[in-house]
C-alpha positions, 0 to 999 in steps of 0.5 A: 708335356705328354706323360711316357707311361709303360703298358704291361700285361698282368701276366708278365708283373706277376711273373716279374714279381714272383723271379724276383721274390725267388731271386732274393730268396735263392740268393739269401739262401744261397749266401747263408748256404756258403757261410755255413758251410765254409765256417763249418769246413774250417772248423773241421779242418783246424780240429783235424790239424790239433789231432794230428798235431797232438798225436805228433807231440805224443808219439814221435821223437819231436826233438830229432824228428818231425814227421807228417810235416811238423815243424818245431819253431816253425819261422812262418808260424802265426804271430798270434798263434806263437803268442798263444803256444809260448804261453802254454796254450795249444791252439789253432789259427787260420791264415787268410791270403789275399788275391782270392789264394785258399787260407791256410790252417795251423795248428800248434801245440807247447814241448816241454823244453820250451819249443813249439811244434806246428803243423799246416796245410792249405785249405785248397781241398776244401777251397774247391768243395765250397767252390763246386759248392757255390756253382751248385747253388748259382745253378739252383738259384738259376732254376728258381727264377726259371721255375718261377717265372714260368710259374707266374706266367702260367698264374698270371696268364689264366688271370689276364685271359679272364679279365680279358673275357670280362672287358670284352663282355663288358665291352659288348654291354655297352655297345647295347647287348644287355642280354651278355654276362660277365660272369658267364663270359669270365667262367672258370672253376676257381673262383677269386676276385675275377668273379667278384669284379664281374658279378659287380660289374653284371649288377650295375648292367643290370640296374642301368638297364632297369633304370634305362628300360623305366625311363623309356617306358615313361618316356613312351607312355607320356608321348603316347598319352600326349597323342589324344589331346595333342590330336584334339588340339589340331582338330580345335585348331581347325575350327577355330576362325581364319587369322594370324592368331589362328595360324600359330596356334596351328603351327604350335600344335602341329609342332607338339604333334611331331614332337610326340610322334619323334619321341615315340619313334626314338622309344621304339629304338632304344627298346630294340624292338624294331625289324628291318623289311628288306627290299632291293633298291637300286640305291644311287635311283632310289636316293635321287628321287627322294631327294627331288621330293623332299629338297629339290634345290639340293644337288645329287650326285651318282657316282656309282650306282649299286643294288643293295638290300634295304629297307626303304622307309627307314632309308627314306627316314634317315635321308629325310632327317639329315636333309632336314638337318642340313636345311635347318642348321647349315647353309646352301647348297646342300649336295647329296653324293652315292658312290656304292653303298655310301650316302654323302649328305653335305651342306655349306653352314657352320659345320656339326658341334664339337660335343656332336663329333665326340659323343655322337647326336644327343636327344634334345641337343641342337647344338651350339648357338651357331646351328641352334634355333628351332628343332629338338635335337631328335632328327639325328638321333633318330636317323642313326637309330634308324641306321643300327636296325639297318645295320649301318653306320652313320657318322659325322664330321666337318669340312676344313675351311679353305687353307687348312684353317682348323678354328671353331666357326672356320668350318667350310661345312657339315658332312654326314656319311651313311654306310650301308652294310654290303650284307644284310642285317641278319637280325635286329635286337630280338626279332628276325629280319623280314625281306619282302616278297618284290 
């Protein structure tokens, strides 16, 4: 079962973060703001009620006459407050209602015959500051998800565009570029963990480059070595006297010699040293007589002929080799189609390796047991080397058997497609594309 997993920019999980830490502050504020407030307010309100009370008690003839509202043995009066009042105390009390209805305030003082004065009002006023109050940090607490969120994007977004710049320049090292730096790329004044993230990624390019470039030197300079005693070696072949004995030692050394010059071939590529020599060909002629020489049981086929600018010893070389391929490993008939700037190269064997698909072709890899046998794996990898100088792309894939049957040995055979770019190549690795003088 495929596991659902939800993809989101860096910019938008900050600024997600930075709301939510706003909104959960804004309200903590928000309710400690209110609380405070209406604490404050009732307070404010029960010691104006006792004042006023008090004044009451003090000023008027509370037995005949109750001005401002006061009441003497006030039926409505609070059970606890009237407890309090009869004891001798003065107090006052807060009388909530329910339905959301504003409490209202009491305040009650002892007369000397035994009666009890009271004075109340409703909360109302203060009901509607704390209310205009509350809207007022709604509004606020609003402002700050707002500000906060436009906040983390900004932050967020100029993180994400940097680490954007270092895949990408990332990206471009492992397509073959080592002269790109994620450091450059990623810029910037500020620096953070970006620039750590990027300096480290520069210093691994850097340390698999060297540790490539050695292994290529070593690579070149012992095929290059081989060459003088591999050559010595054919040439005392030669002396030696006719027989069957005398033709496999002839057959080794010419193999080890093609071995040597395959391996010095694919050094050169990887160091991106070599330089197309463009000519016009007219593609679908030029195919049709390199075919005839190097295979001429195979079946070409033009479909539409086109001039293109090329170079034709790497063109005759990446035909050579999946020809070659295609003879070697796979079965006849071995059919080559041009239509265009696409070369087809198809044979009817077993088809191309499954790790041959996925990773591409692999130096000393022949492939599975059903298309090994003689051969080092290097043809391939030597005709889409070939194919980069050129500025082309060559891929590989495997025709179904007939029925749509998709199972390991049901292939109906191995096709290899070489496009050929509709531009020339303007330059290969660090040395400029030369076009030849027709």
């Amino acid at each position: 079962m495929k596991r659902f997993t939800l993809r989101t920019g860096i910019r938008w999980k900050i600024s997600f973060a930075i709301a939510a830490v706003g909104a959960l502050i804004a309200i903590a504020l928000s309710l400690v703001v209110h609380n405070a407030a209406r604490v404050s307010m009732l307070q404010s309100a029960r010691e104006v009620q006792m004042e006023r009370v008090q004044f009451i008690a003090k000023n008027a003839e509370v037995v005949k006459k109750t001005p401002l509202g006061a009441k003497i043995d006030d039926p409505d009066l609070p059970r606890e407050l009237r407890d309090k009042v009869r004891s001798g105390r003065r107090g006052s009390y807060v009388q909530e209602h329910g339905g959301g209805a504003a409490p209202e305030v009491w305040a009650a003082v002892p007369l000397g015959n035994g009666q009890v004065l009271s004075l109340h009002n409703s909360f109302q006023e203060n009901a509607n500051l704390l209310r205009a109050l509350d809207e007022a940090l709604v509004v606020g607490s609003v402002a700050v998800v707002v500000a906060g969120s436009a906040l983390g994007v900004l932050i967020g977004g100029q993180i994400s565009r940097r680490l954007r710049k270092a895949a990408a320049a990332a990206g471009k090292v492992a397509q073959g570029q080592p002269g790109v730096r994620v450091r450059d790329a990623v810029g910037g004044v500020v620096r953070d963990e970006t620039d750590d993230l990027a300096r480290a990624v520069d210093a691994m390019a850097d340390a698999l480059q060297q540790r490539l470039e050695a292994e290529r030197r070593v690579t070149a300079d012992i095929a290059h070595e081989l060459r003088t005693p591999v050559t010595g070696l054919l040439t005392a072949a030669e002396l030696l006297p006719p027989g069957r004995p005398t033709e496999l030692v002839r057959d080794r050394a010419q193999a080890m010699r093609v071995l040597v010059e395959d391996v010095l071939e694919v050094a050169r590529l990887d160091s991106a040293s070599e330089r197309a020599e463009l000519q016009d060909v007219a593609l679908g002629e030029f195919v049709r007589r390199r075919v005839s020489v190097v295979m001429p049981d195979a079946r070409v086929r033009v479909v539409a002929d086109e001039i293109v600018a090329t170079d034709p010893r790497r063109l005759e070389r990446i035909l050579g080799n999946l020809l070659a391929n295609a003879t070697r490993y796979g079965k006849p008939p071995v059919e080559v189609d041009v239509e265009g700037r696409v070369i087809r190269v198809r044979d009817h064997g077993p088809g191309f390796p499954e790790a041959l698909l996925k990773e591409g072709p692999s130096r000393f890899r022949t492939g599975s047991s059903d298309r090994a046998g003689v051969g080092h794996g290097l043809g391939l990898t030597i005709a889409a080397g070939q194919a980069r100088v050129l500025g082309a792309r060559l891929t590989f894939r495997n025709v179904a058997a007939p029925g749509g049957i998709e199972r390991e040995g049901a292939s109906a055979g191995a096709v290899a497609v070489l496009w050929l770019p509709e531009h020339a190549p303007t330059s290969t690795g660090s040395f400029p594309v030369v076009r030849l003088p027709e």
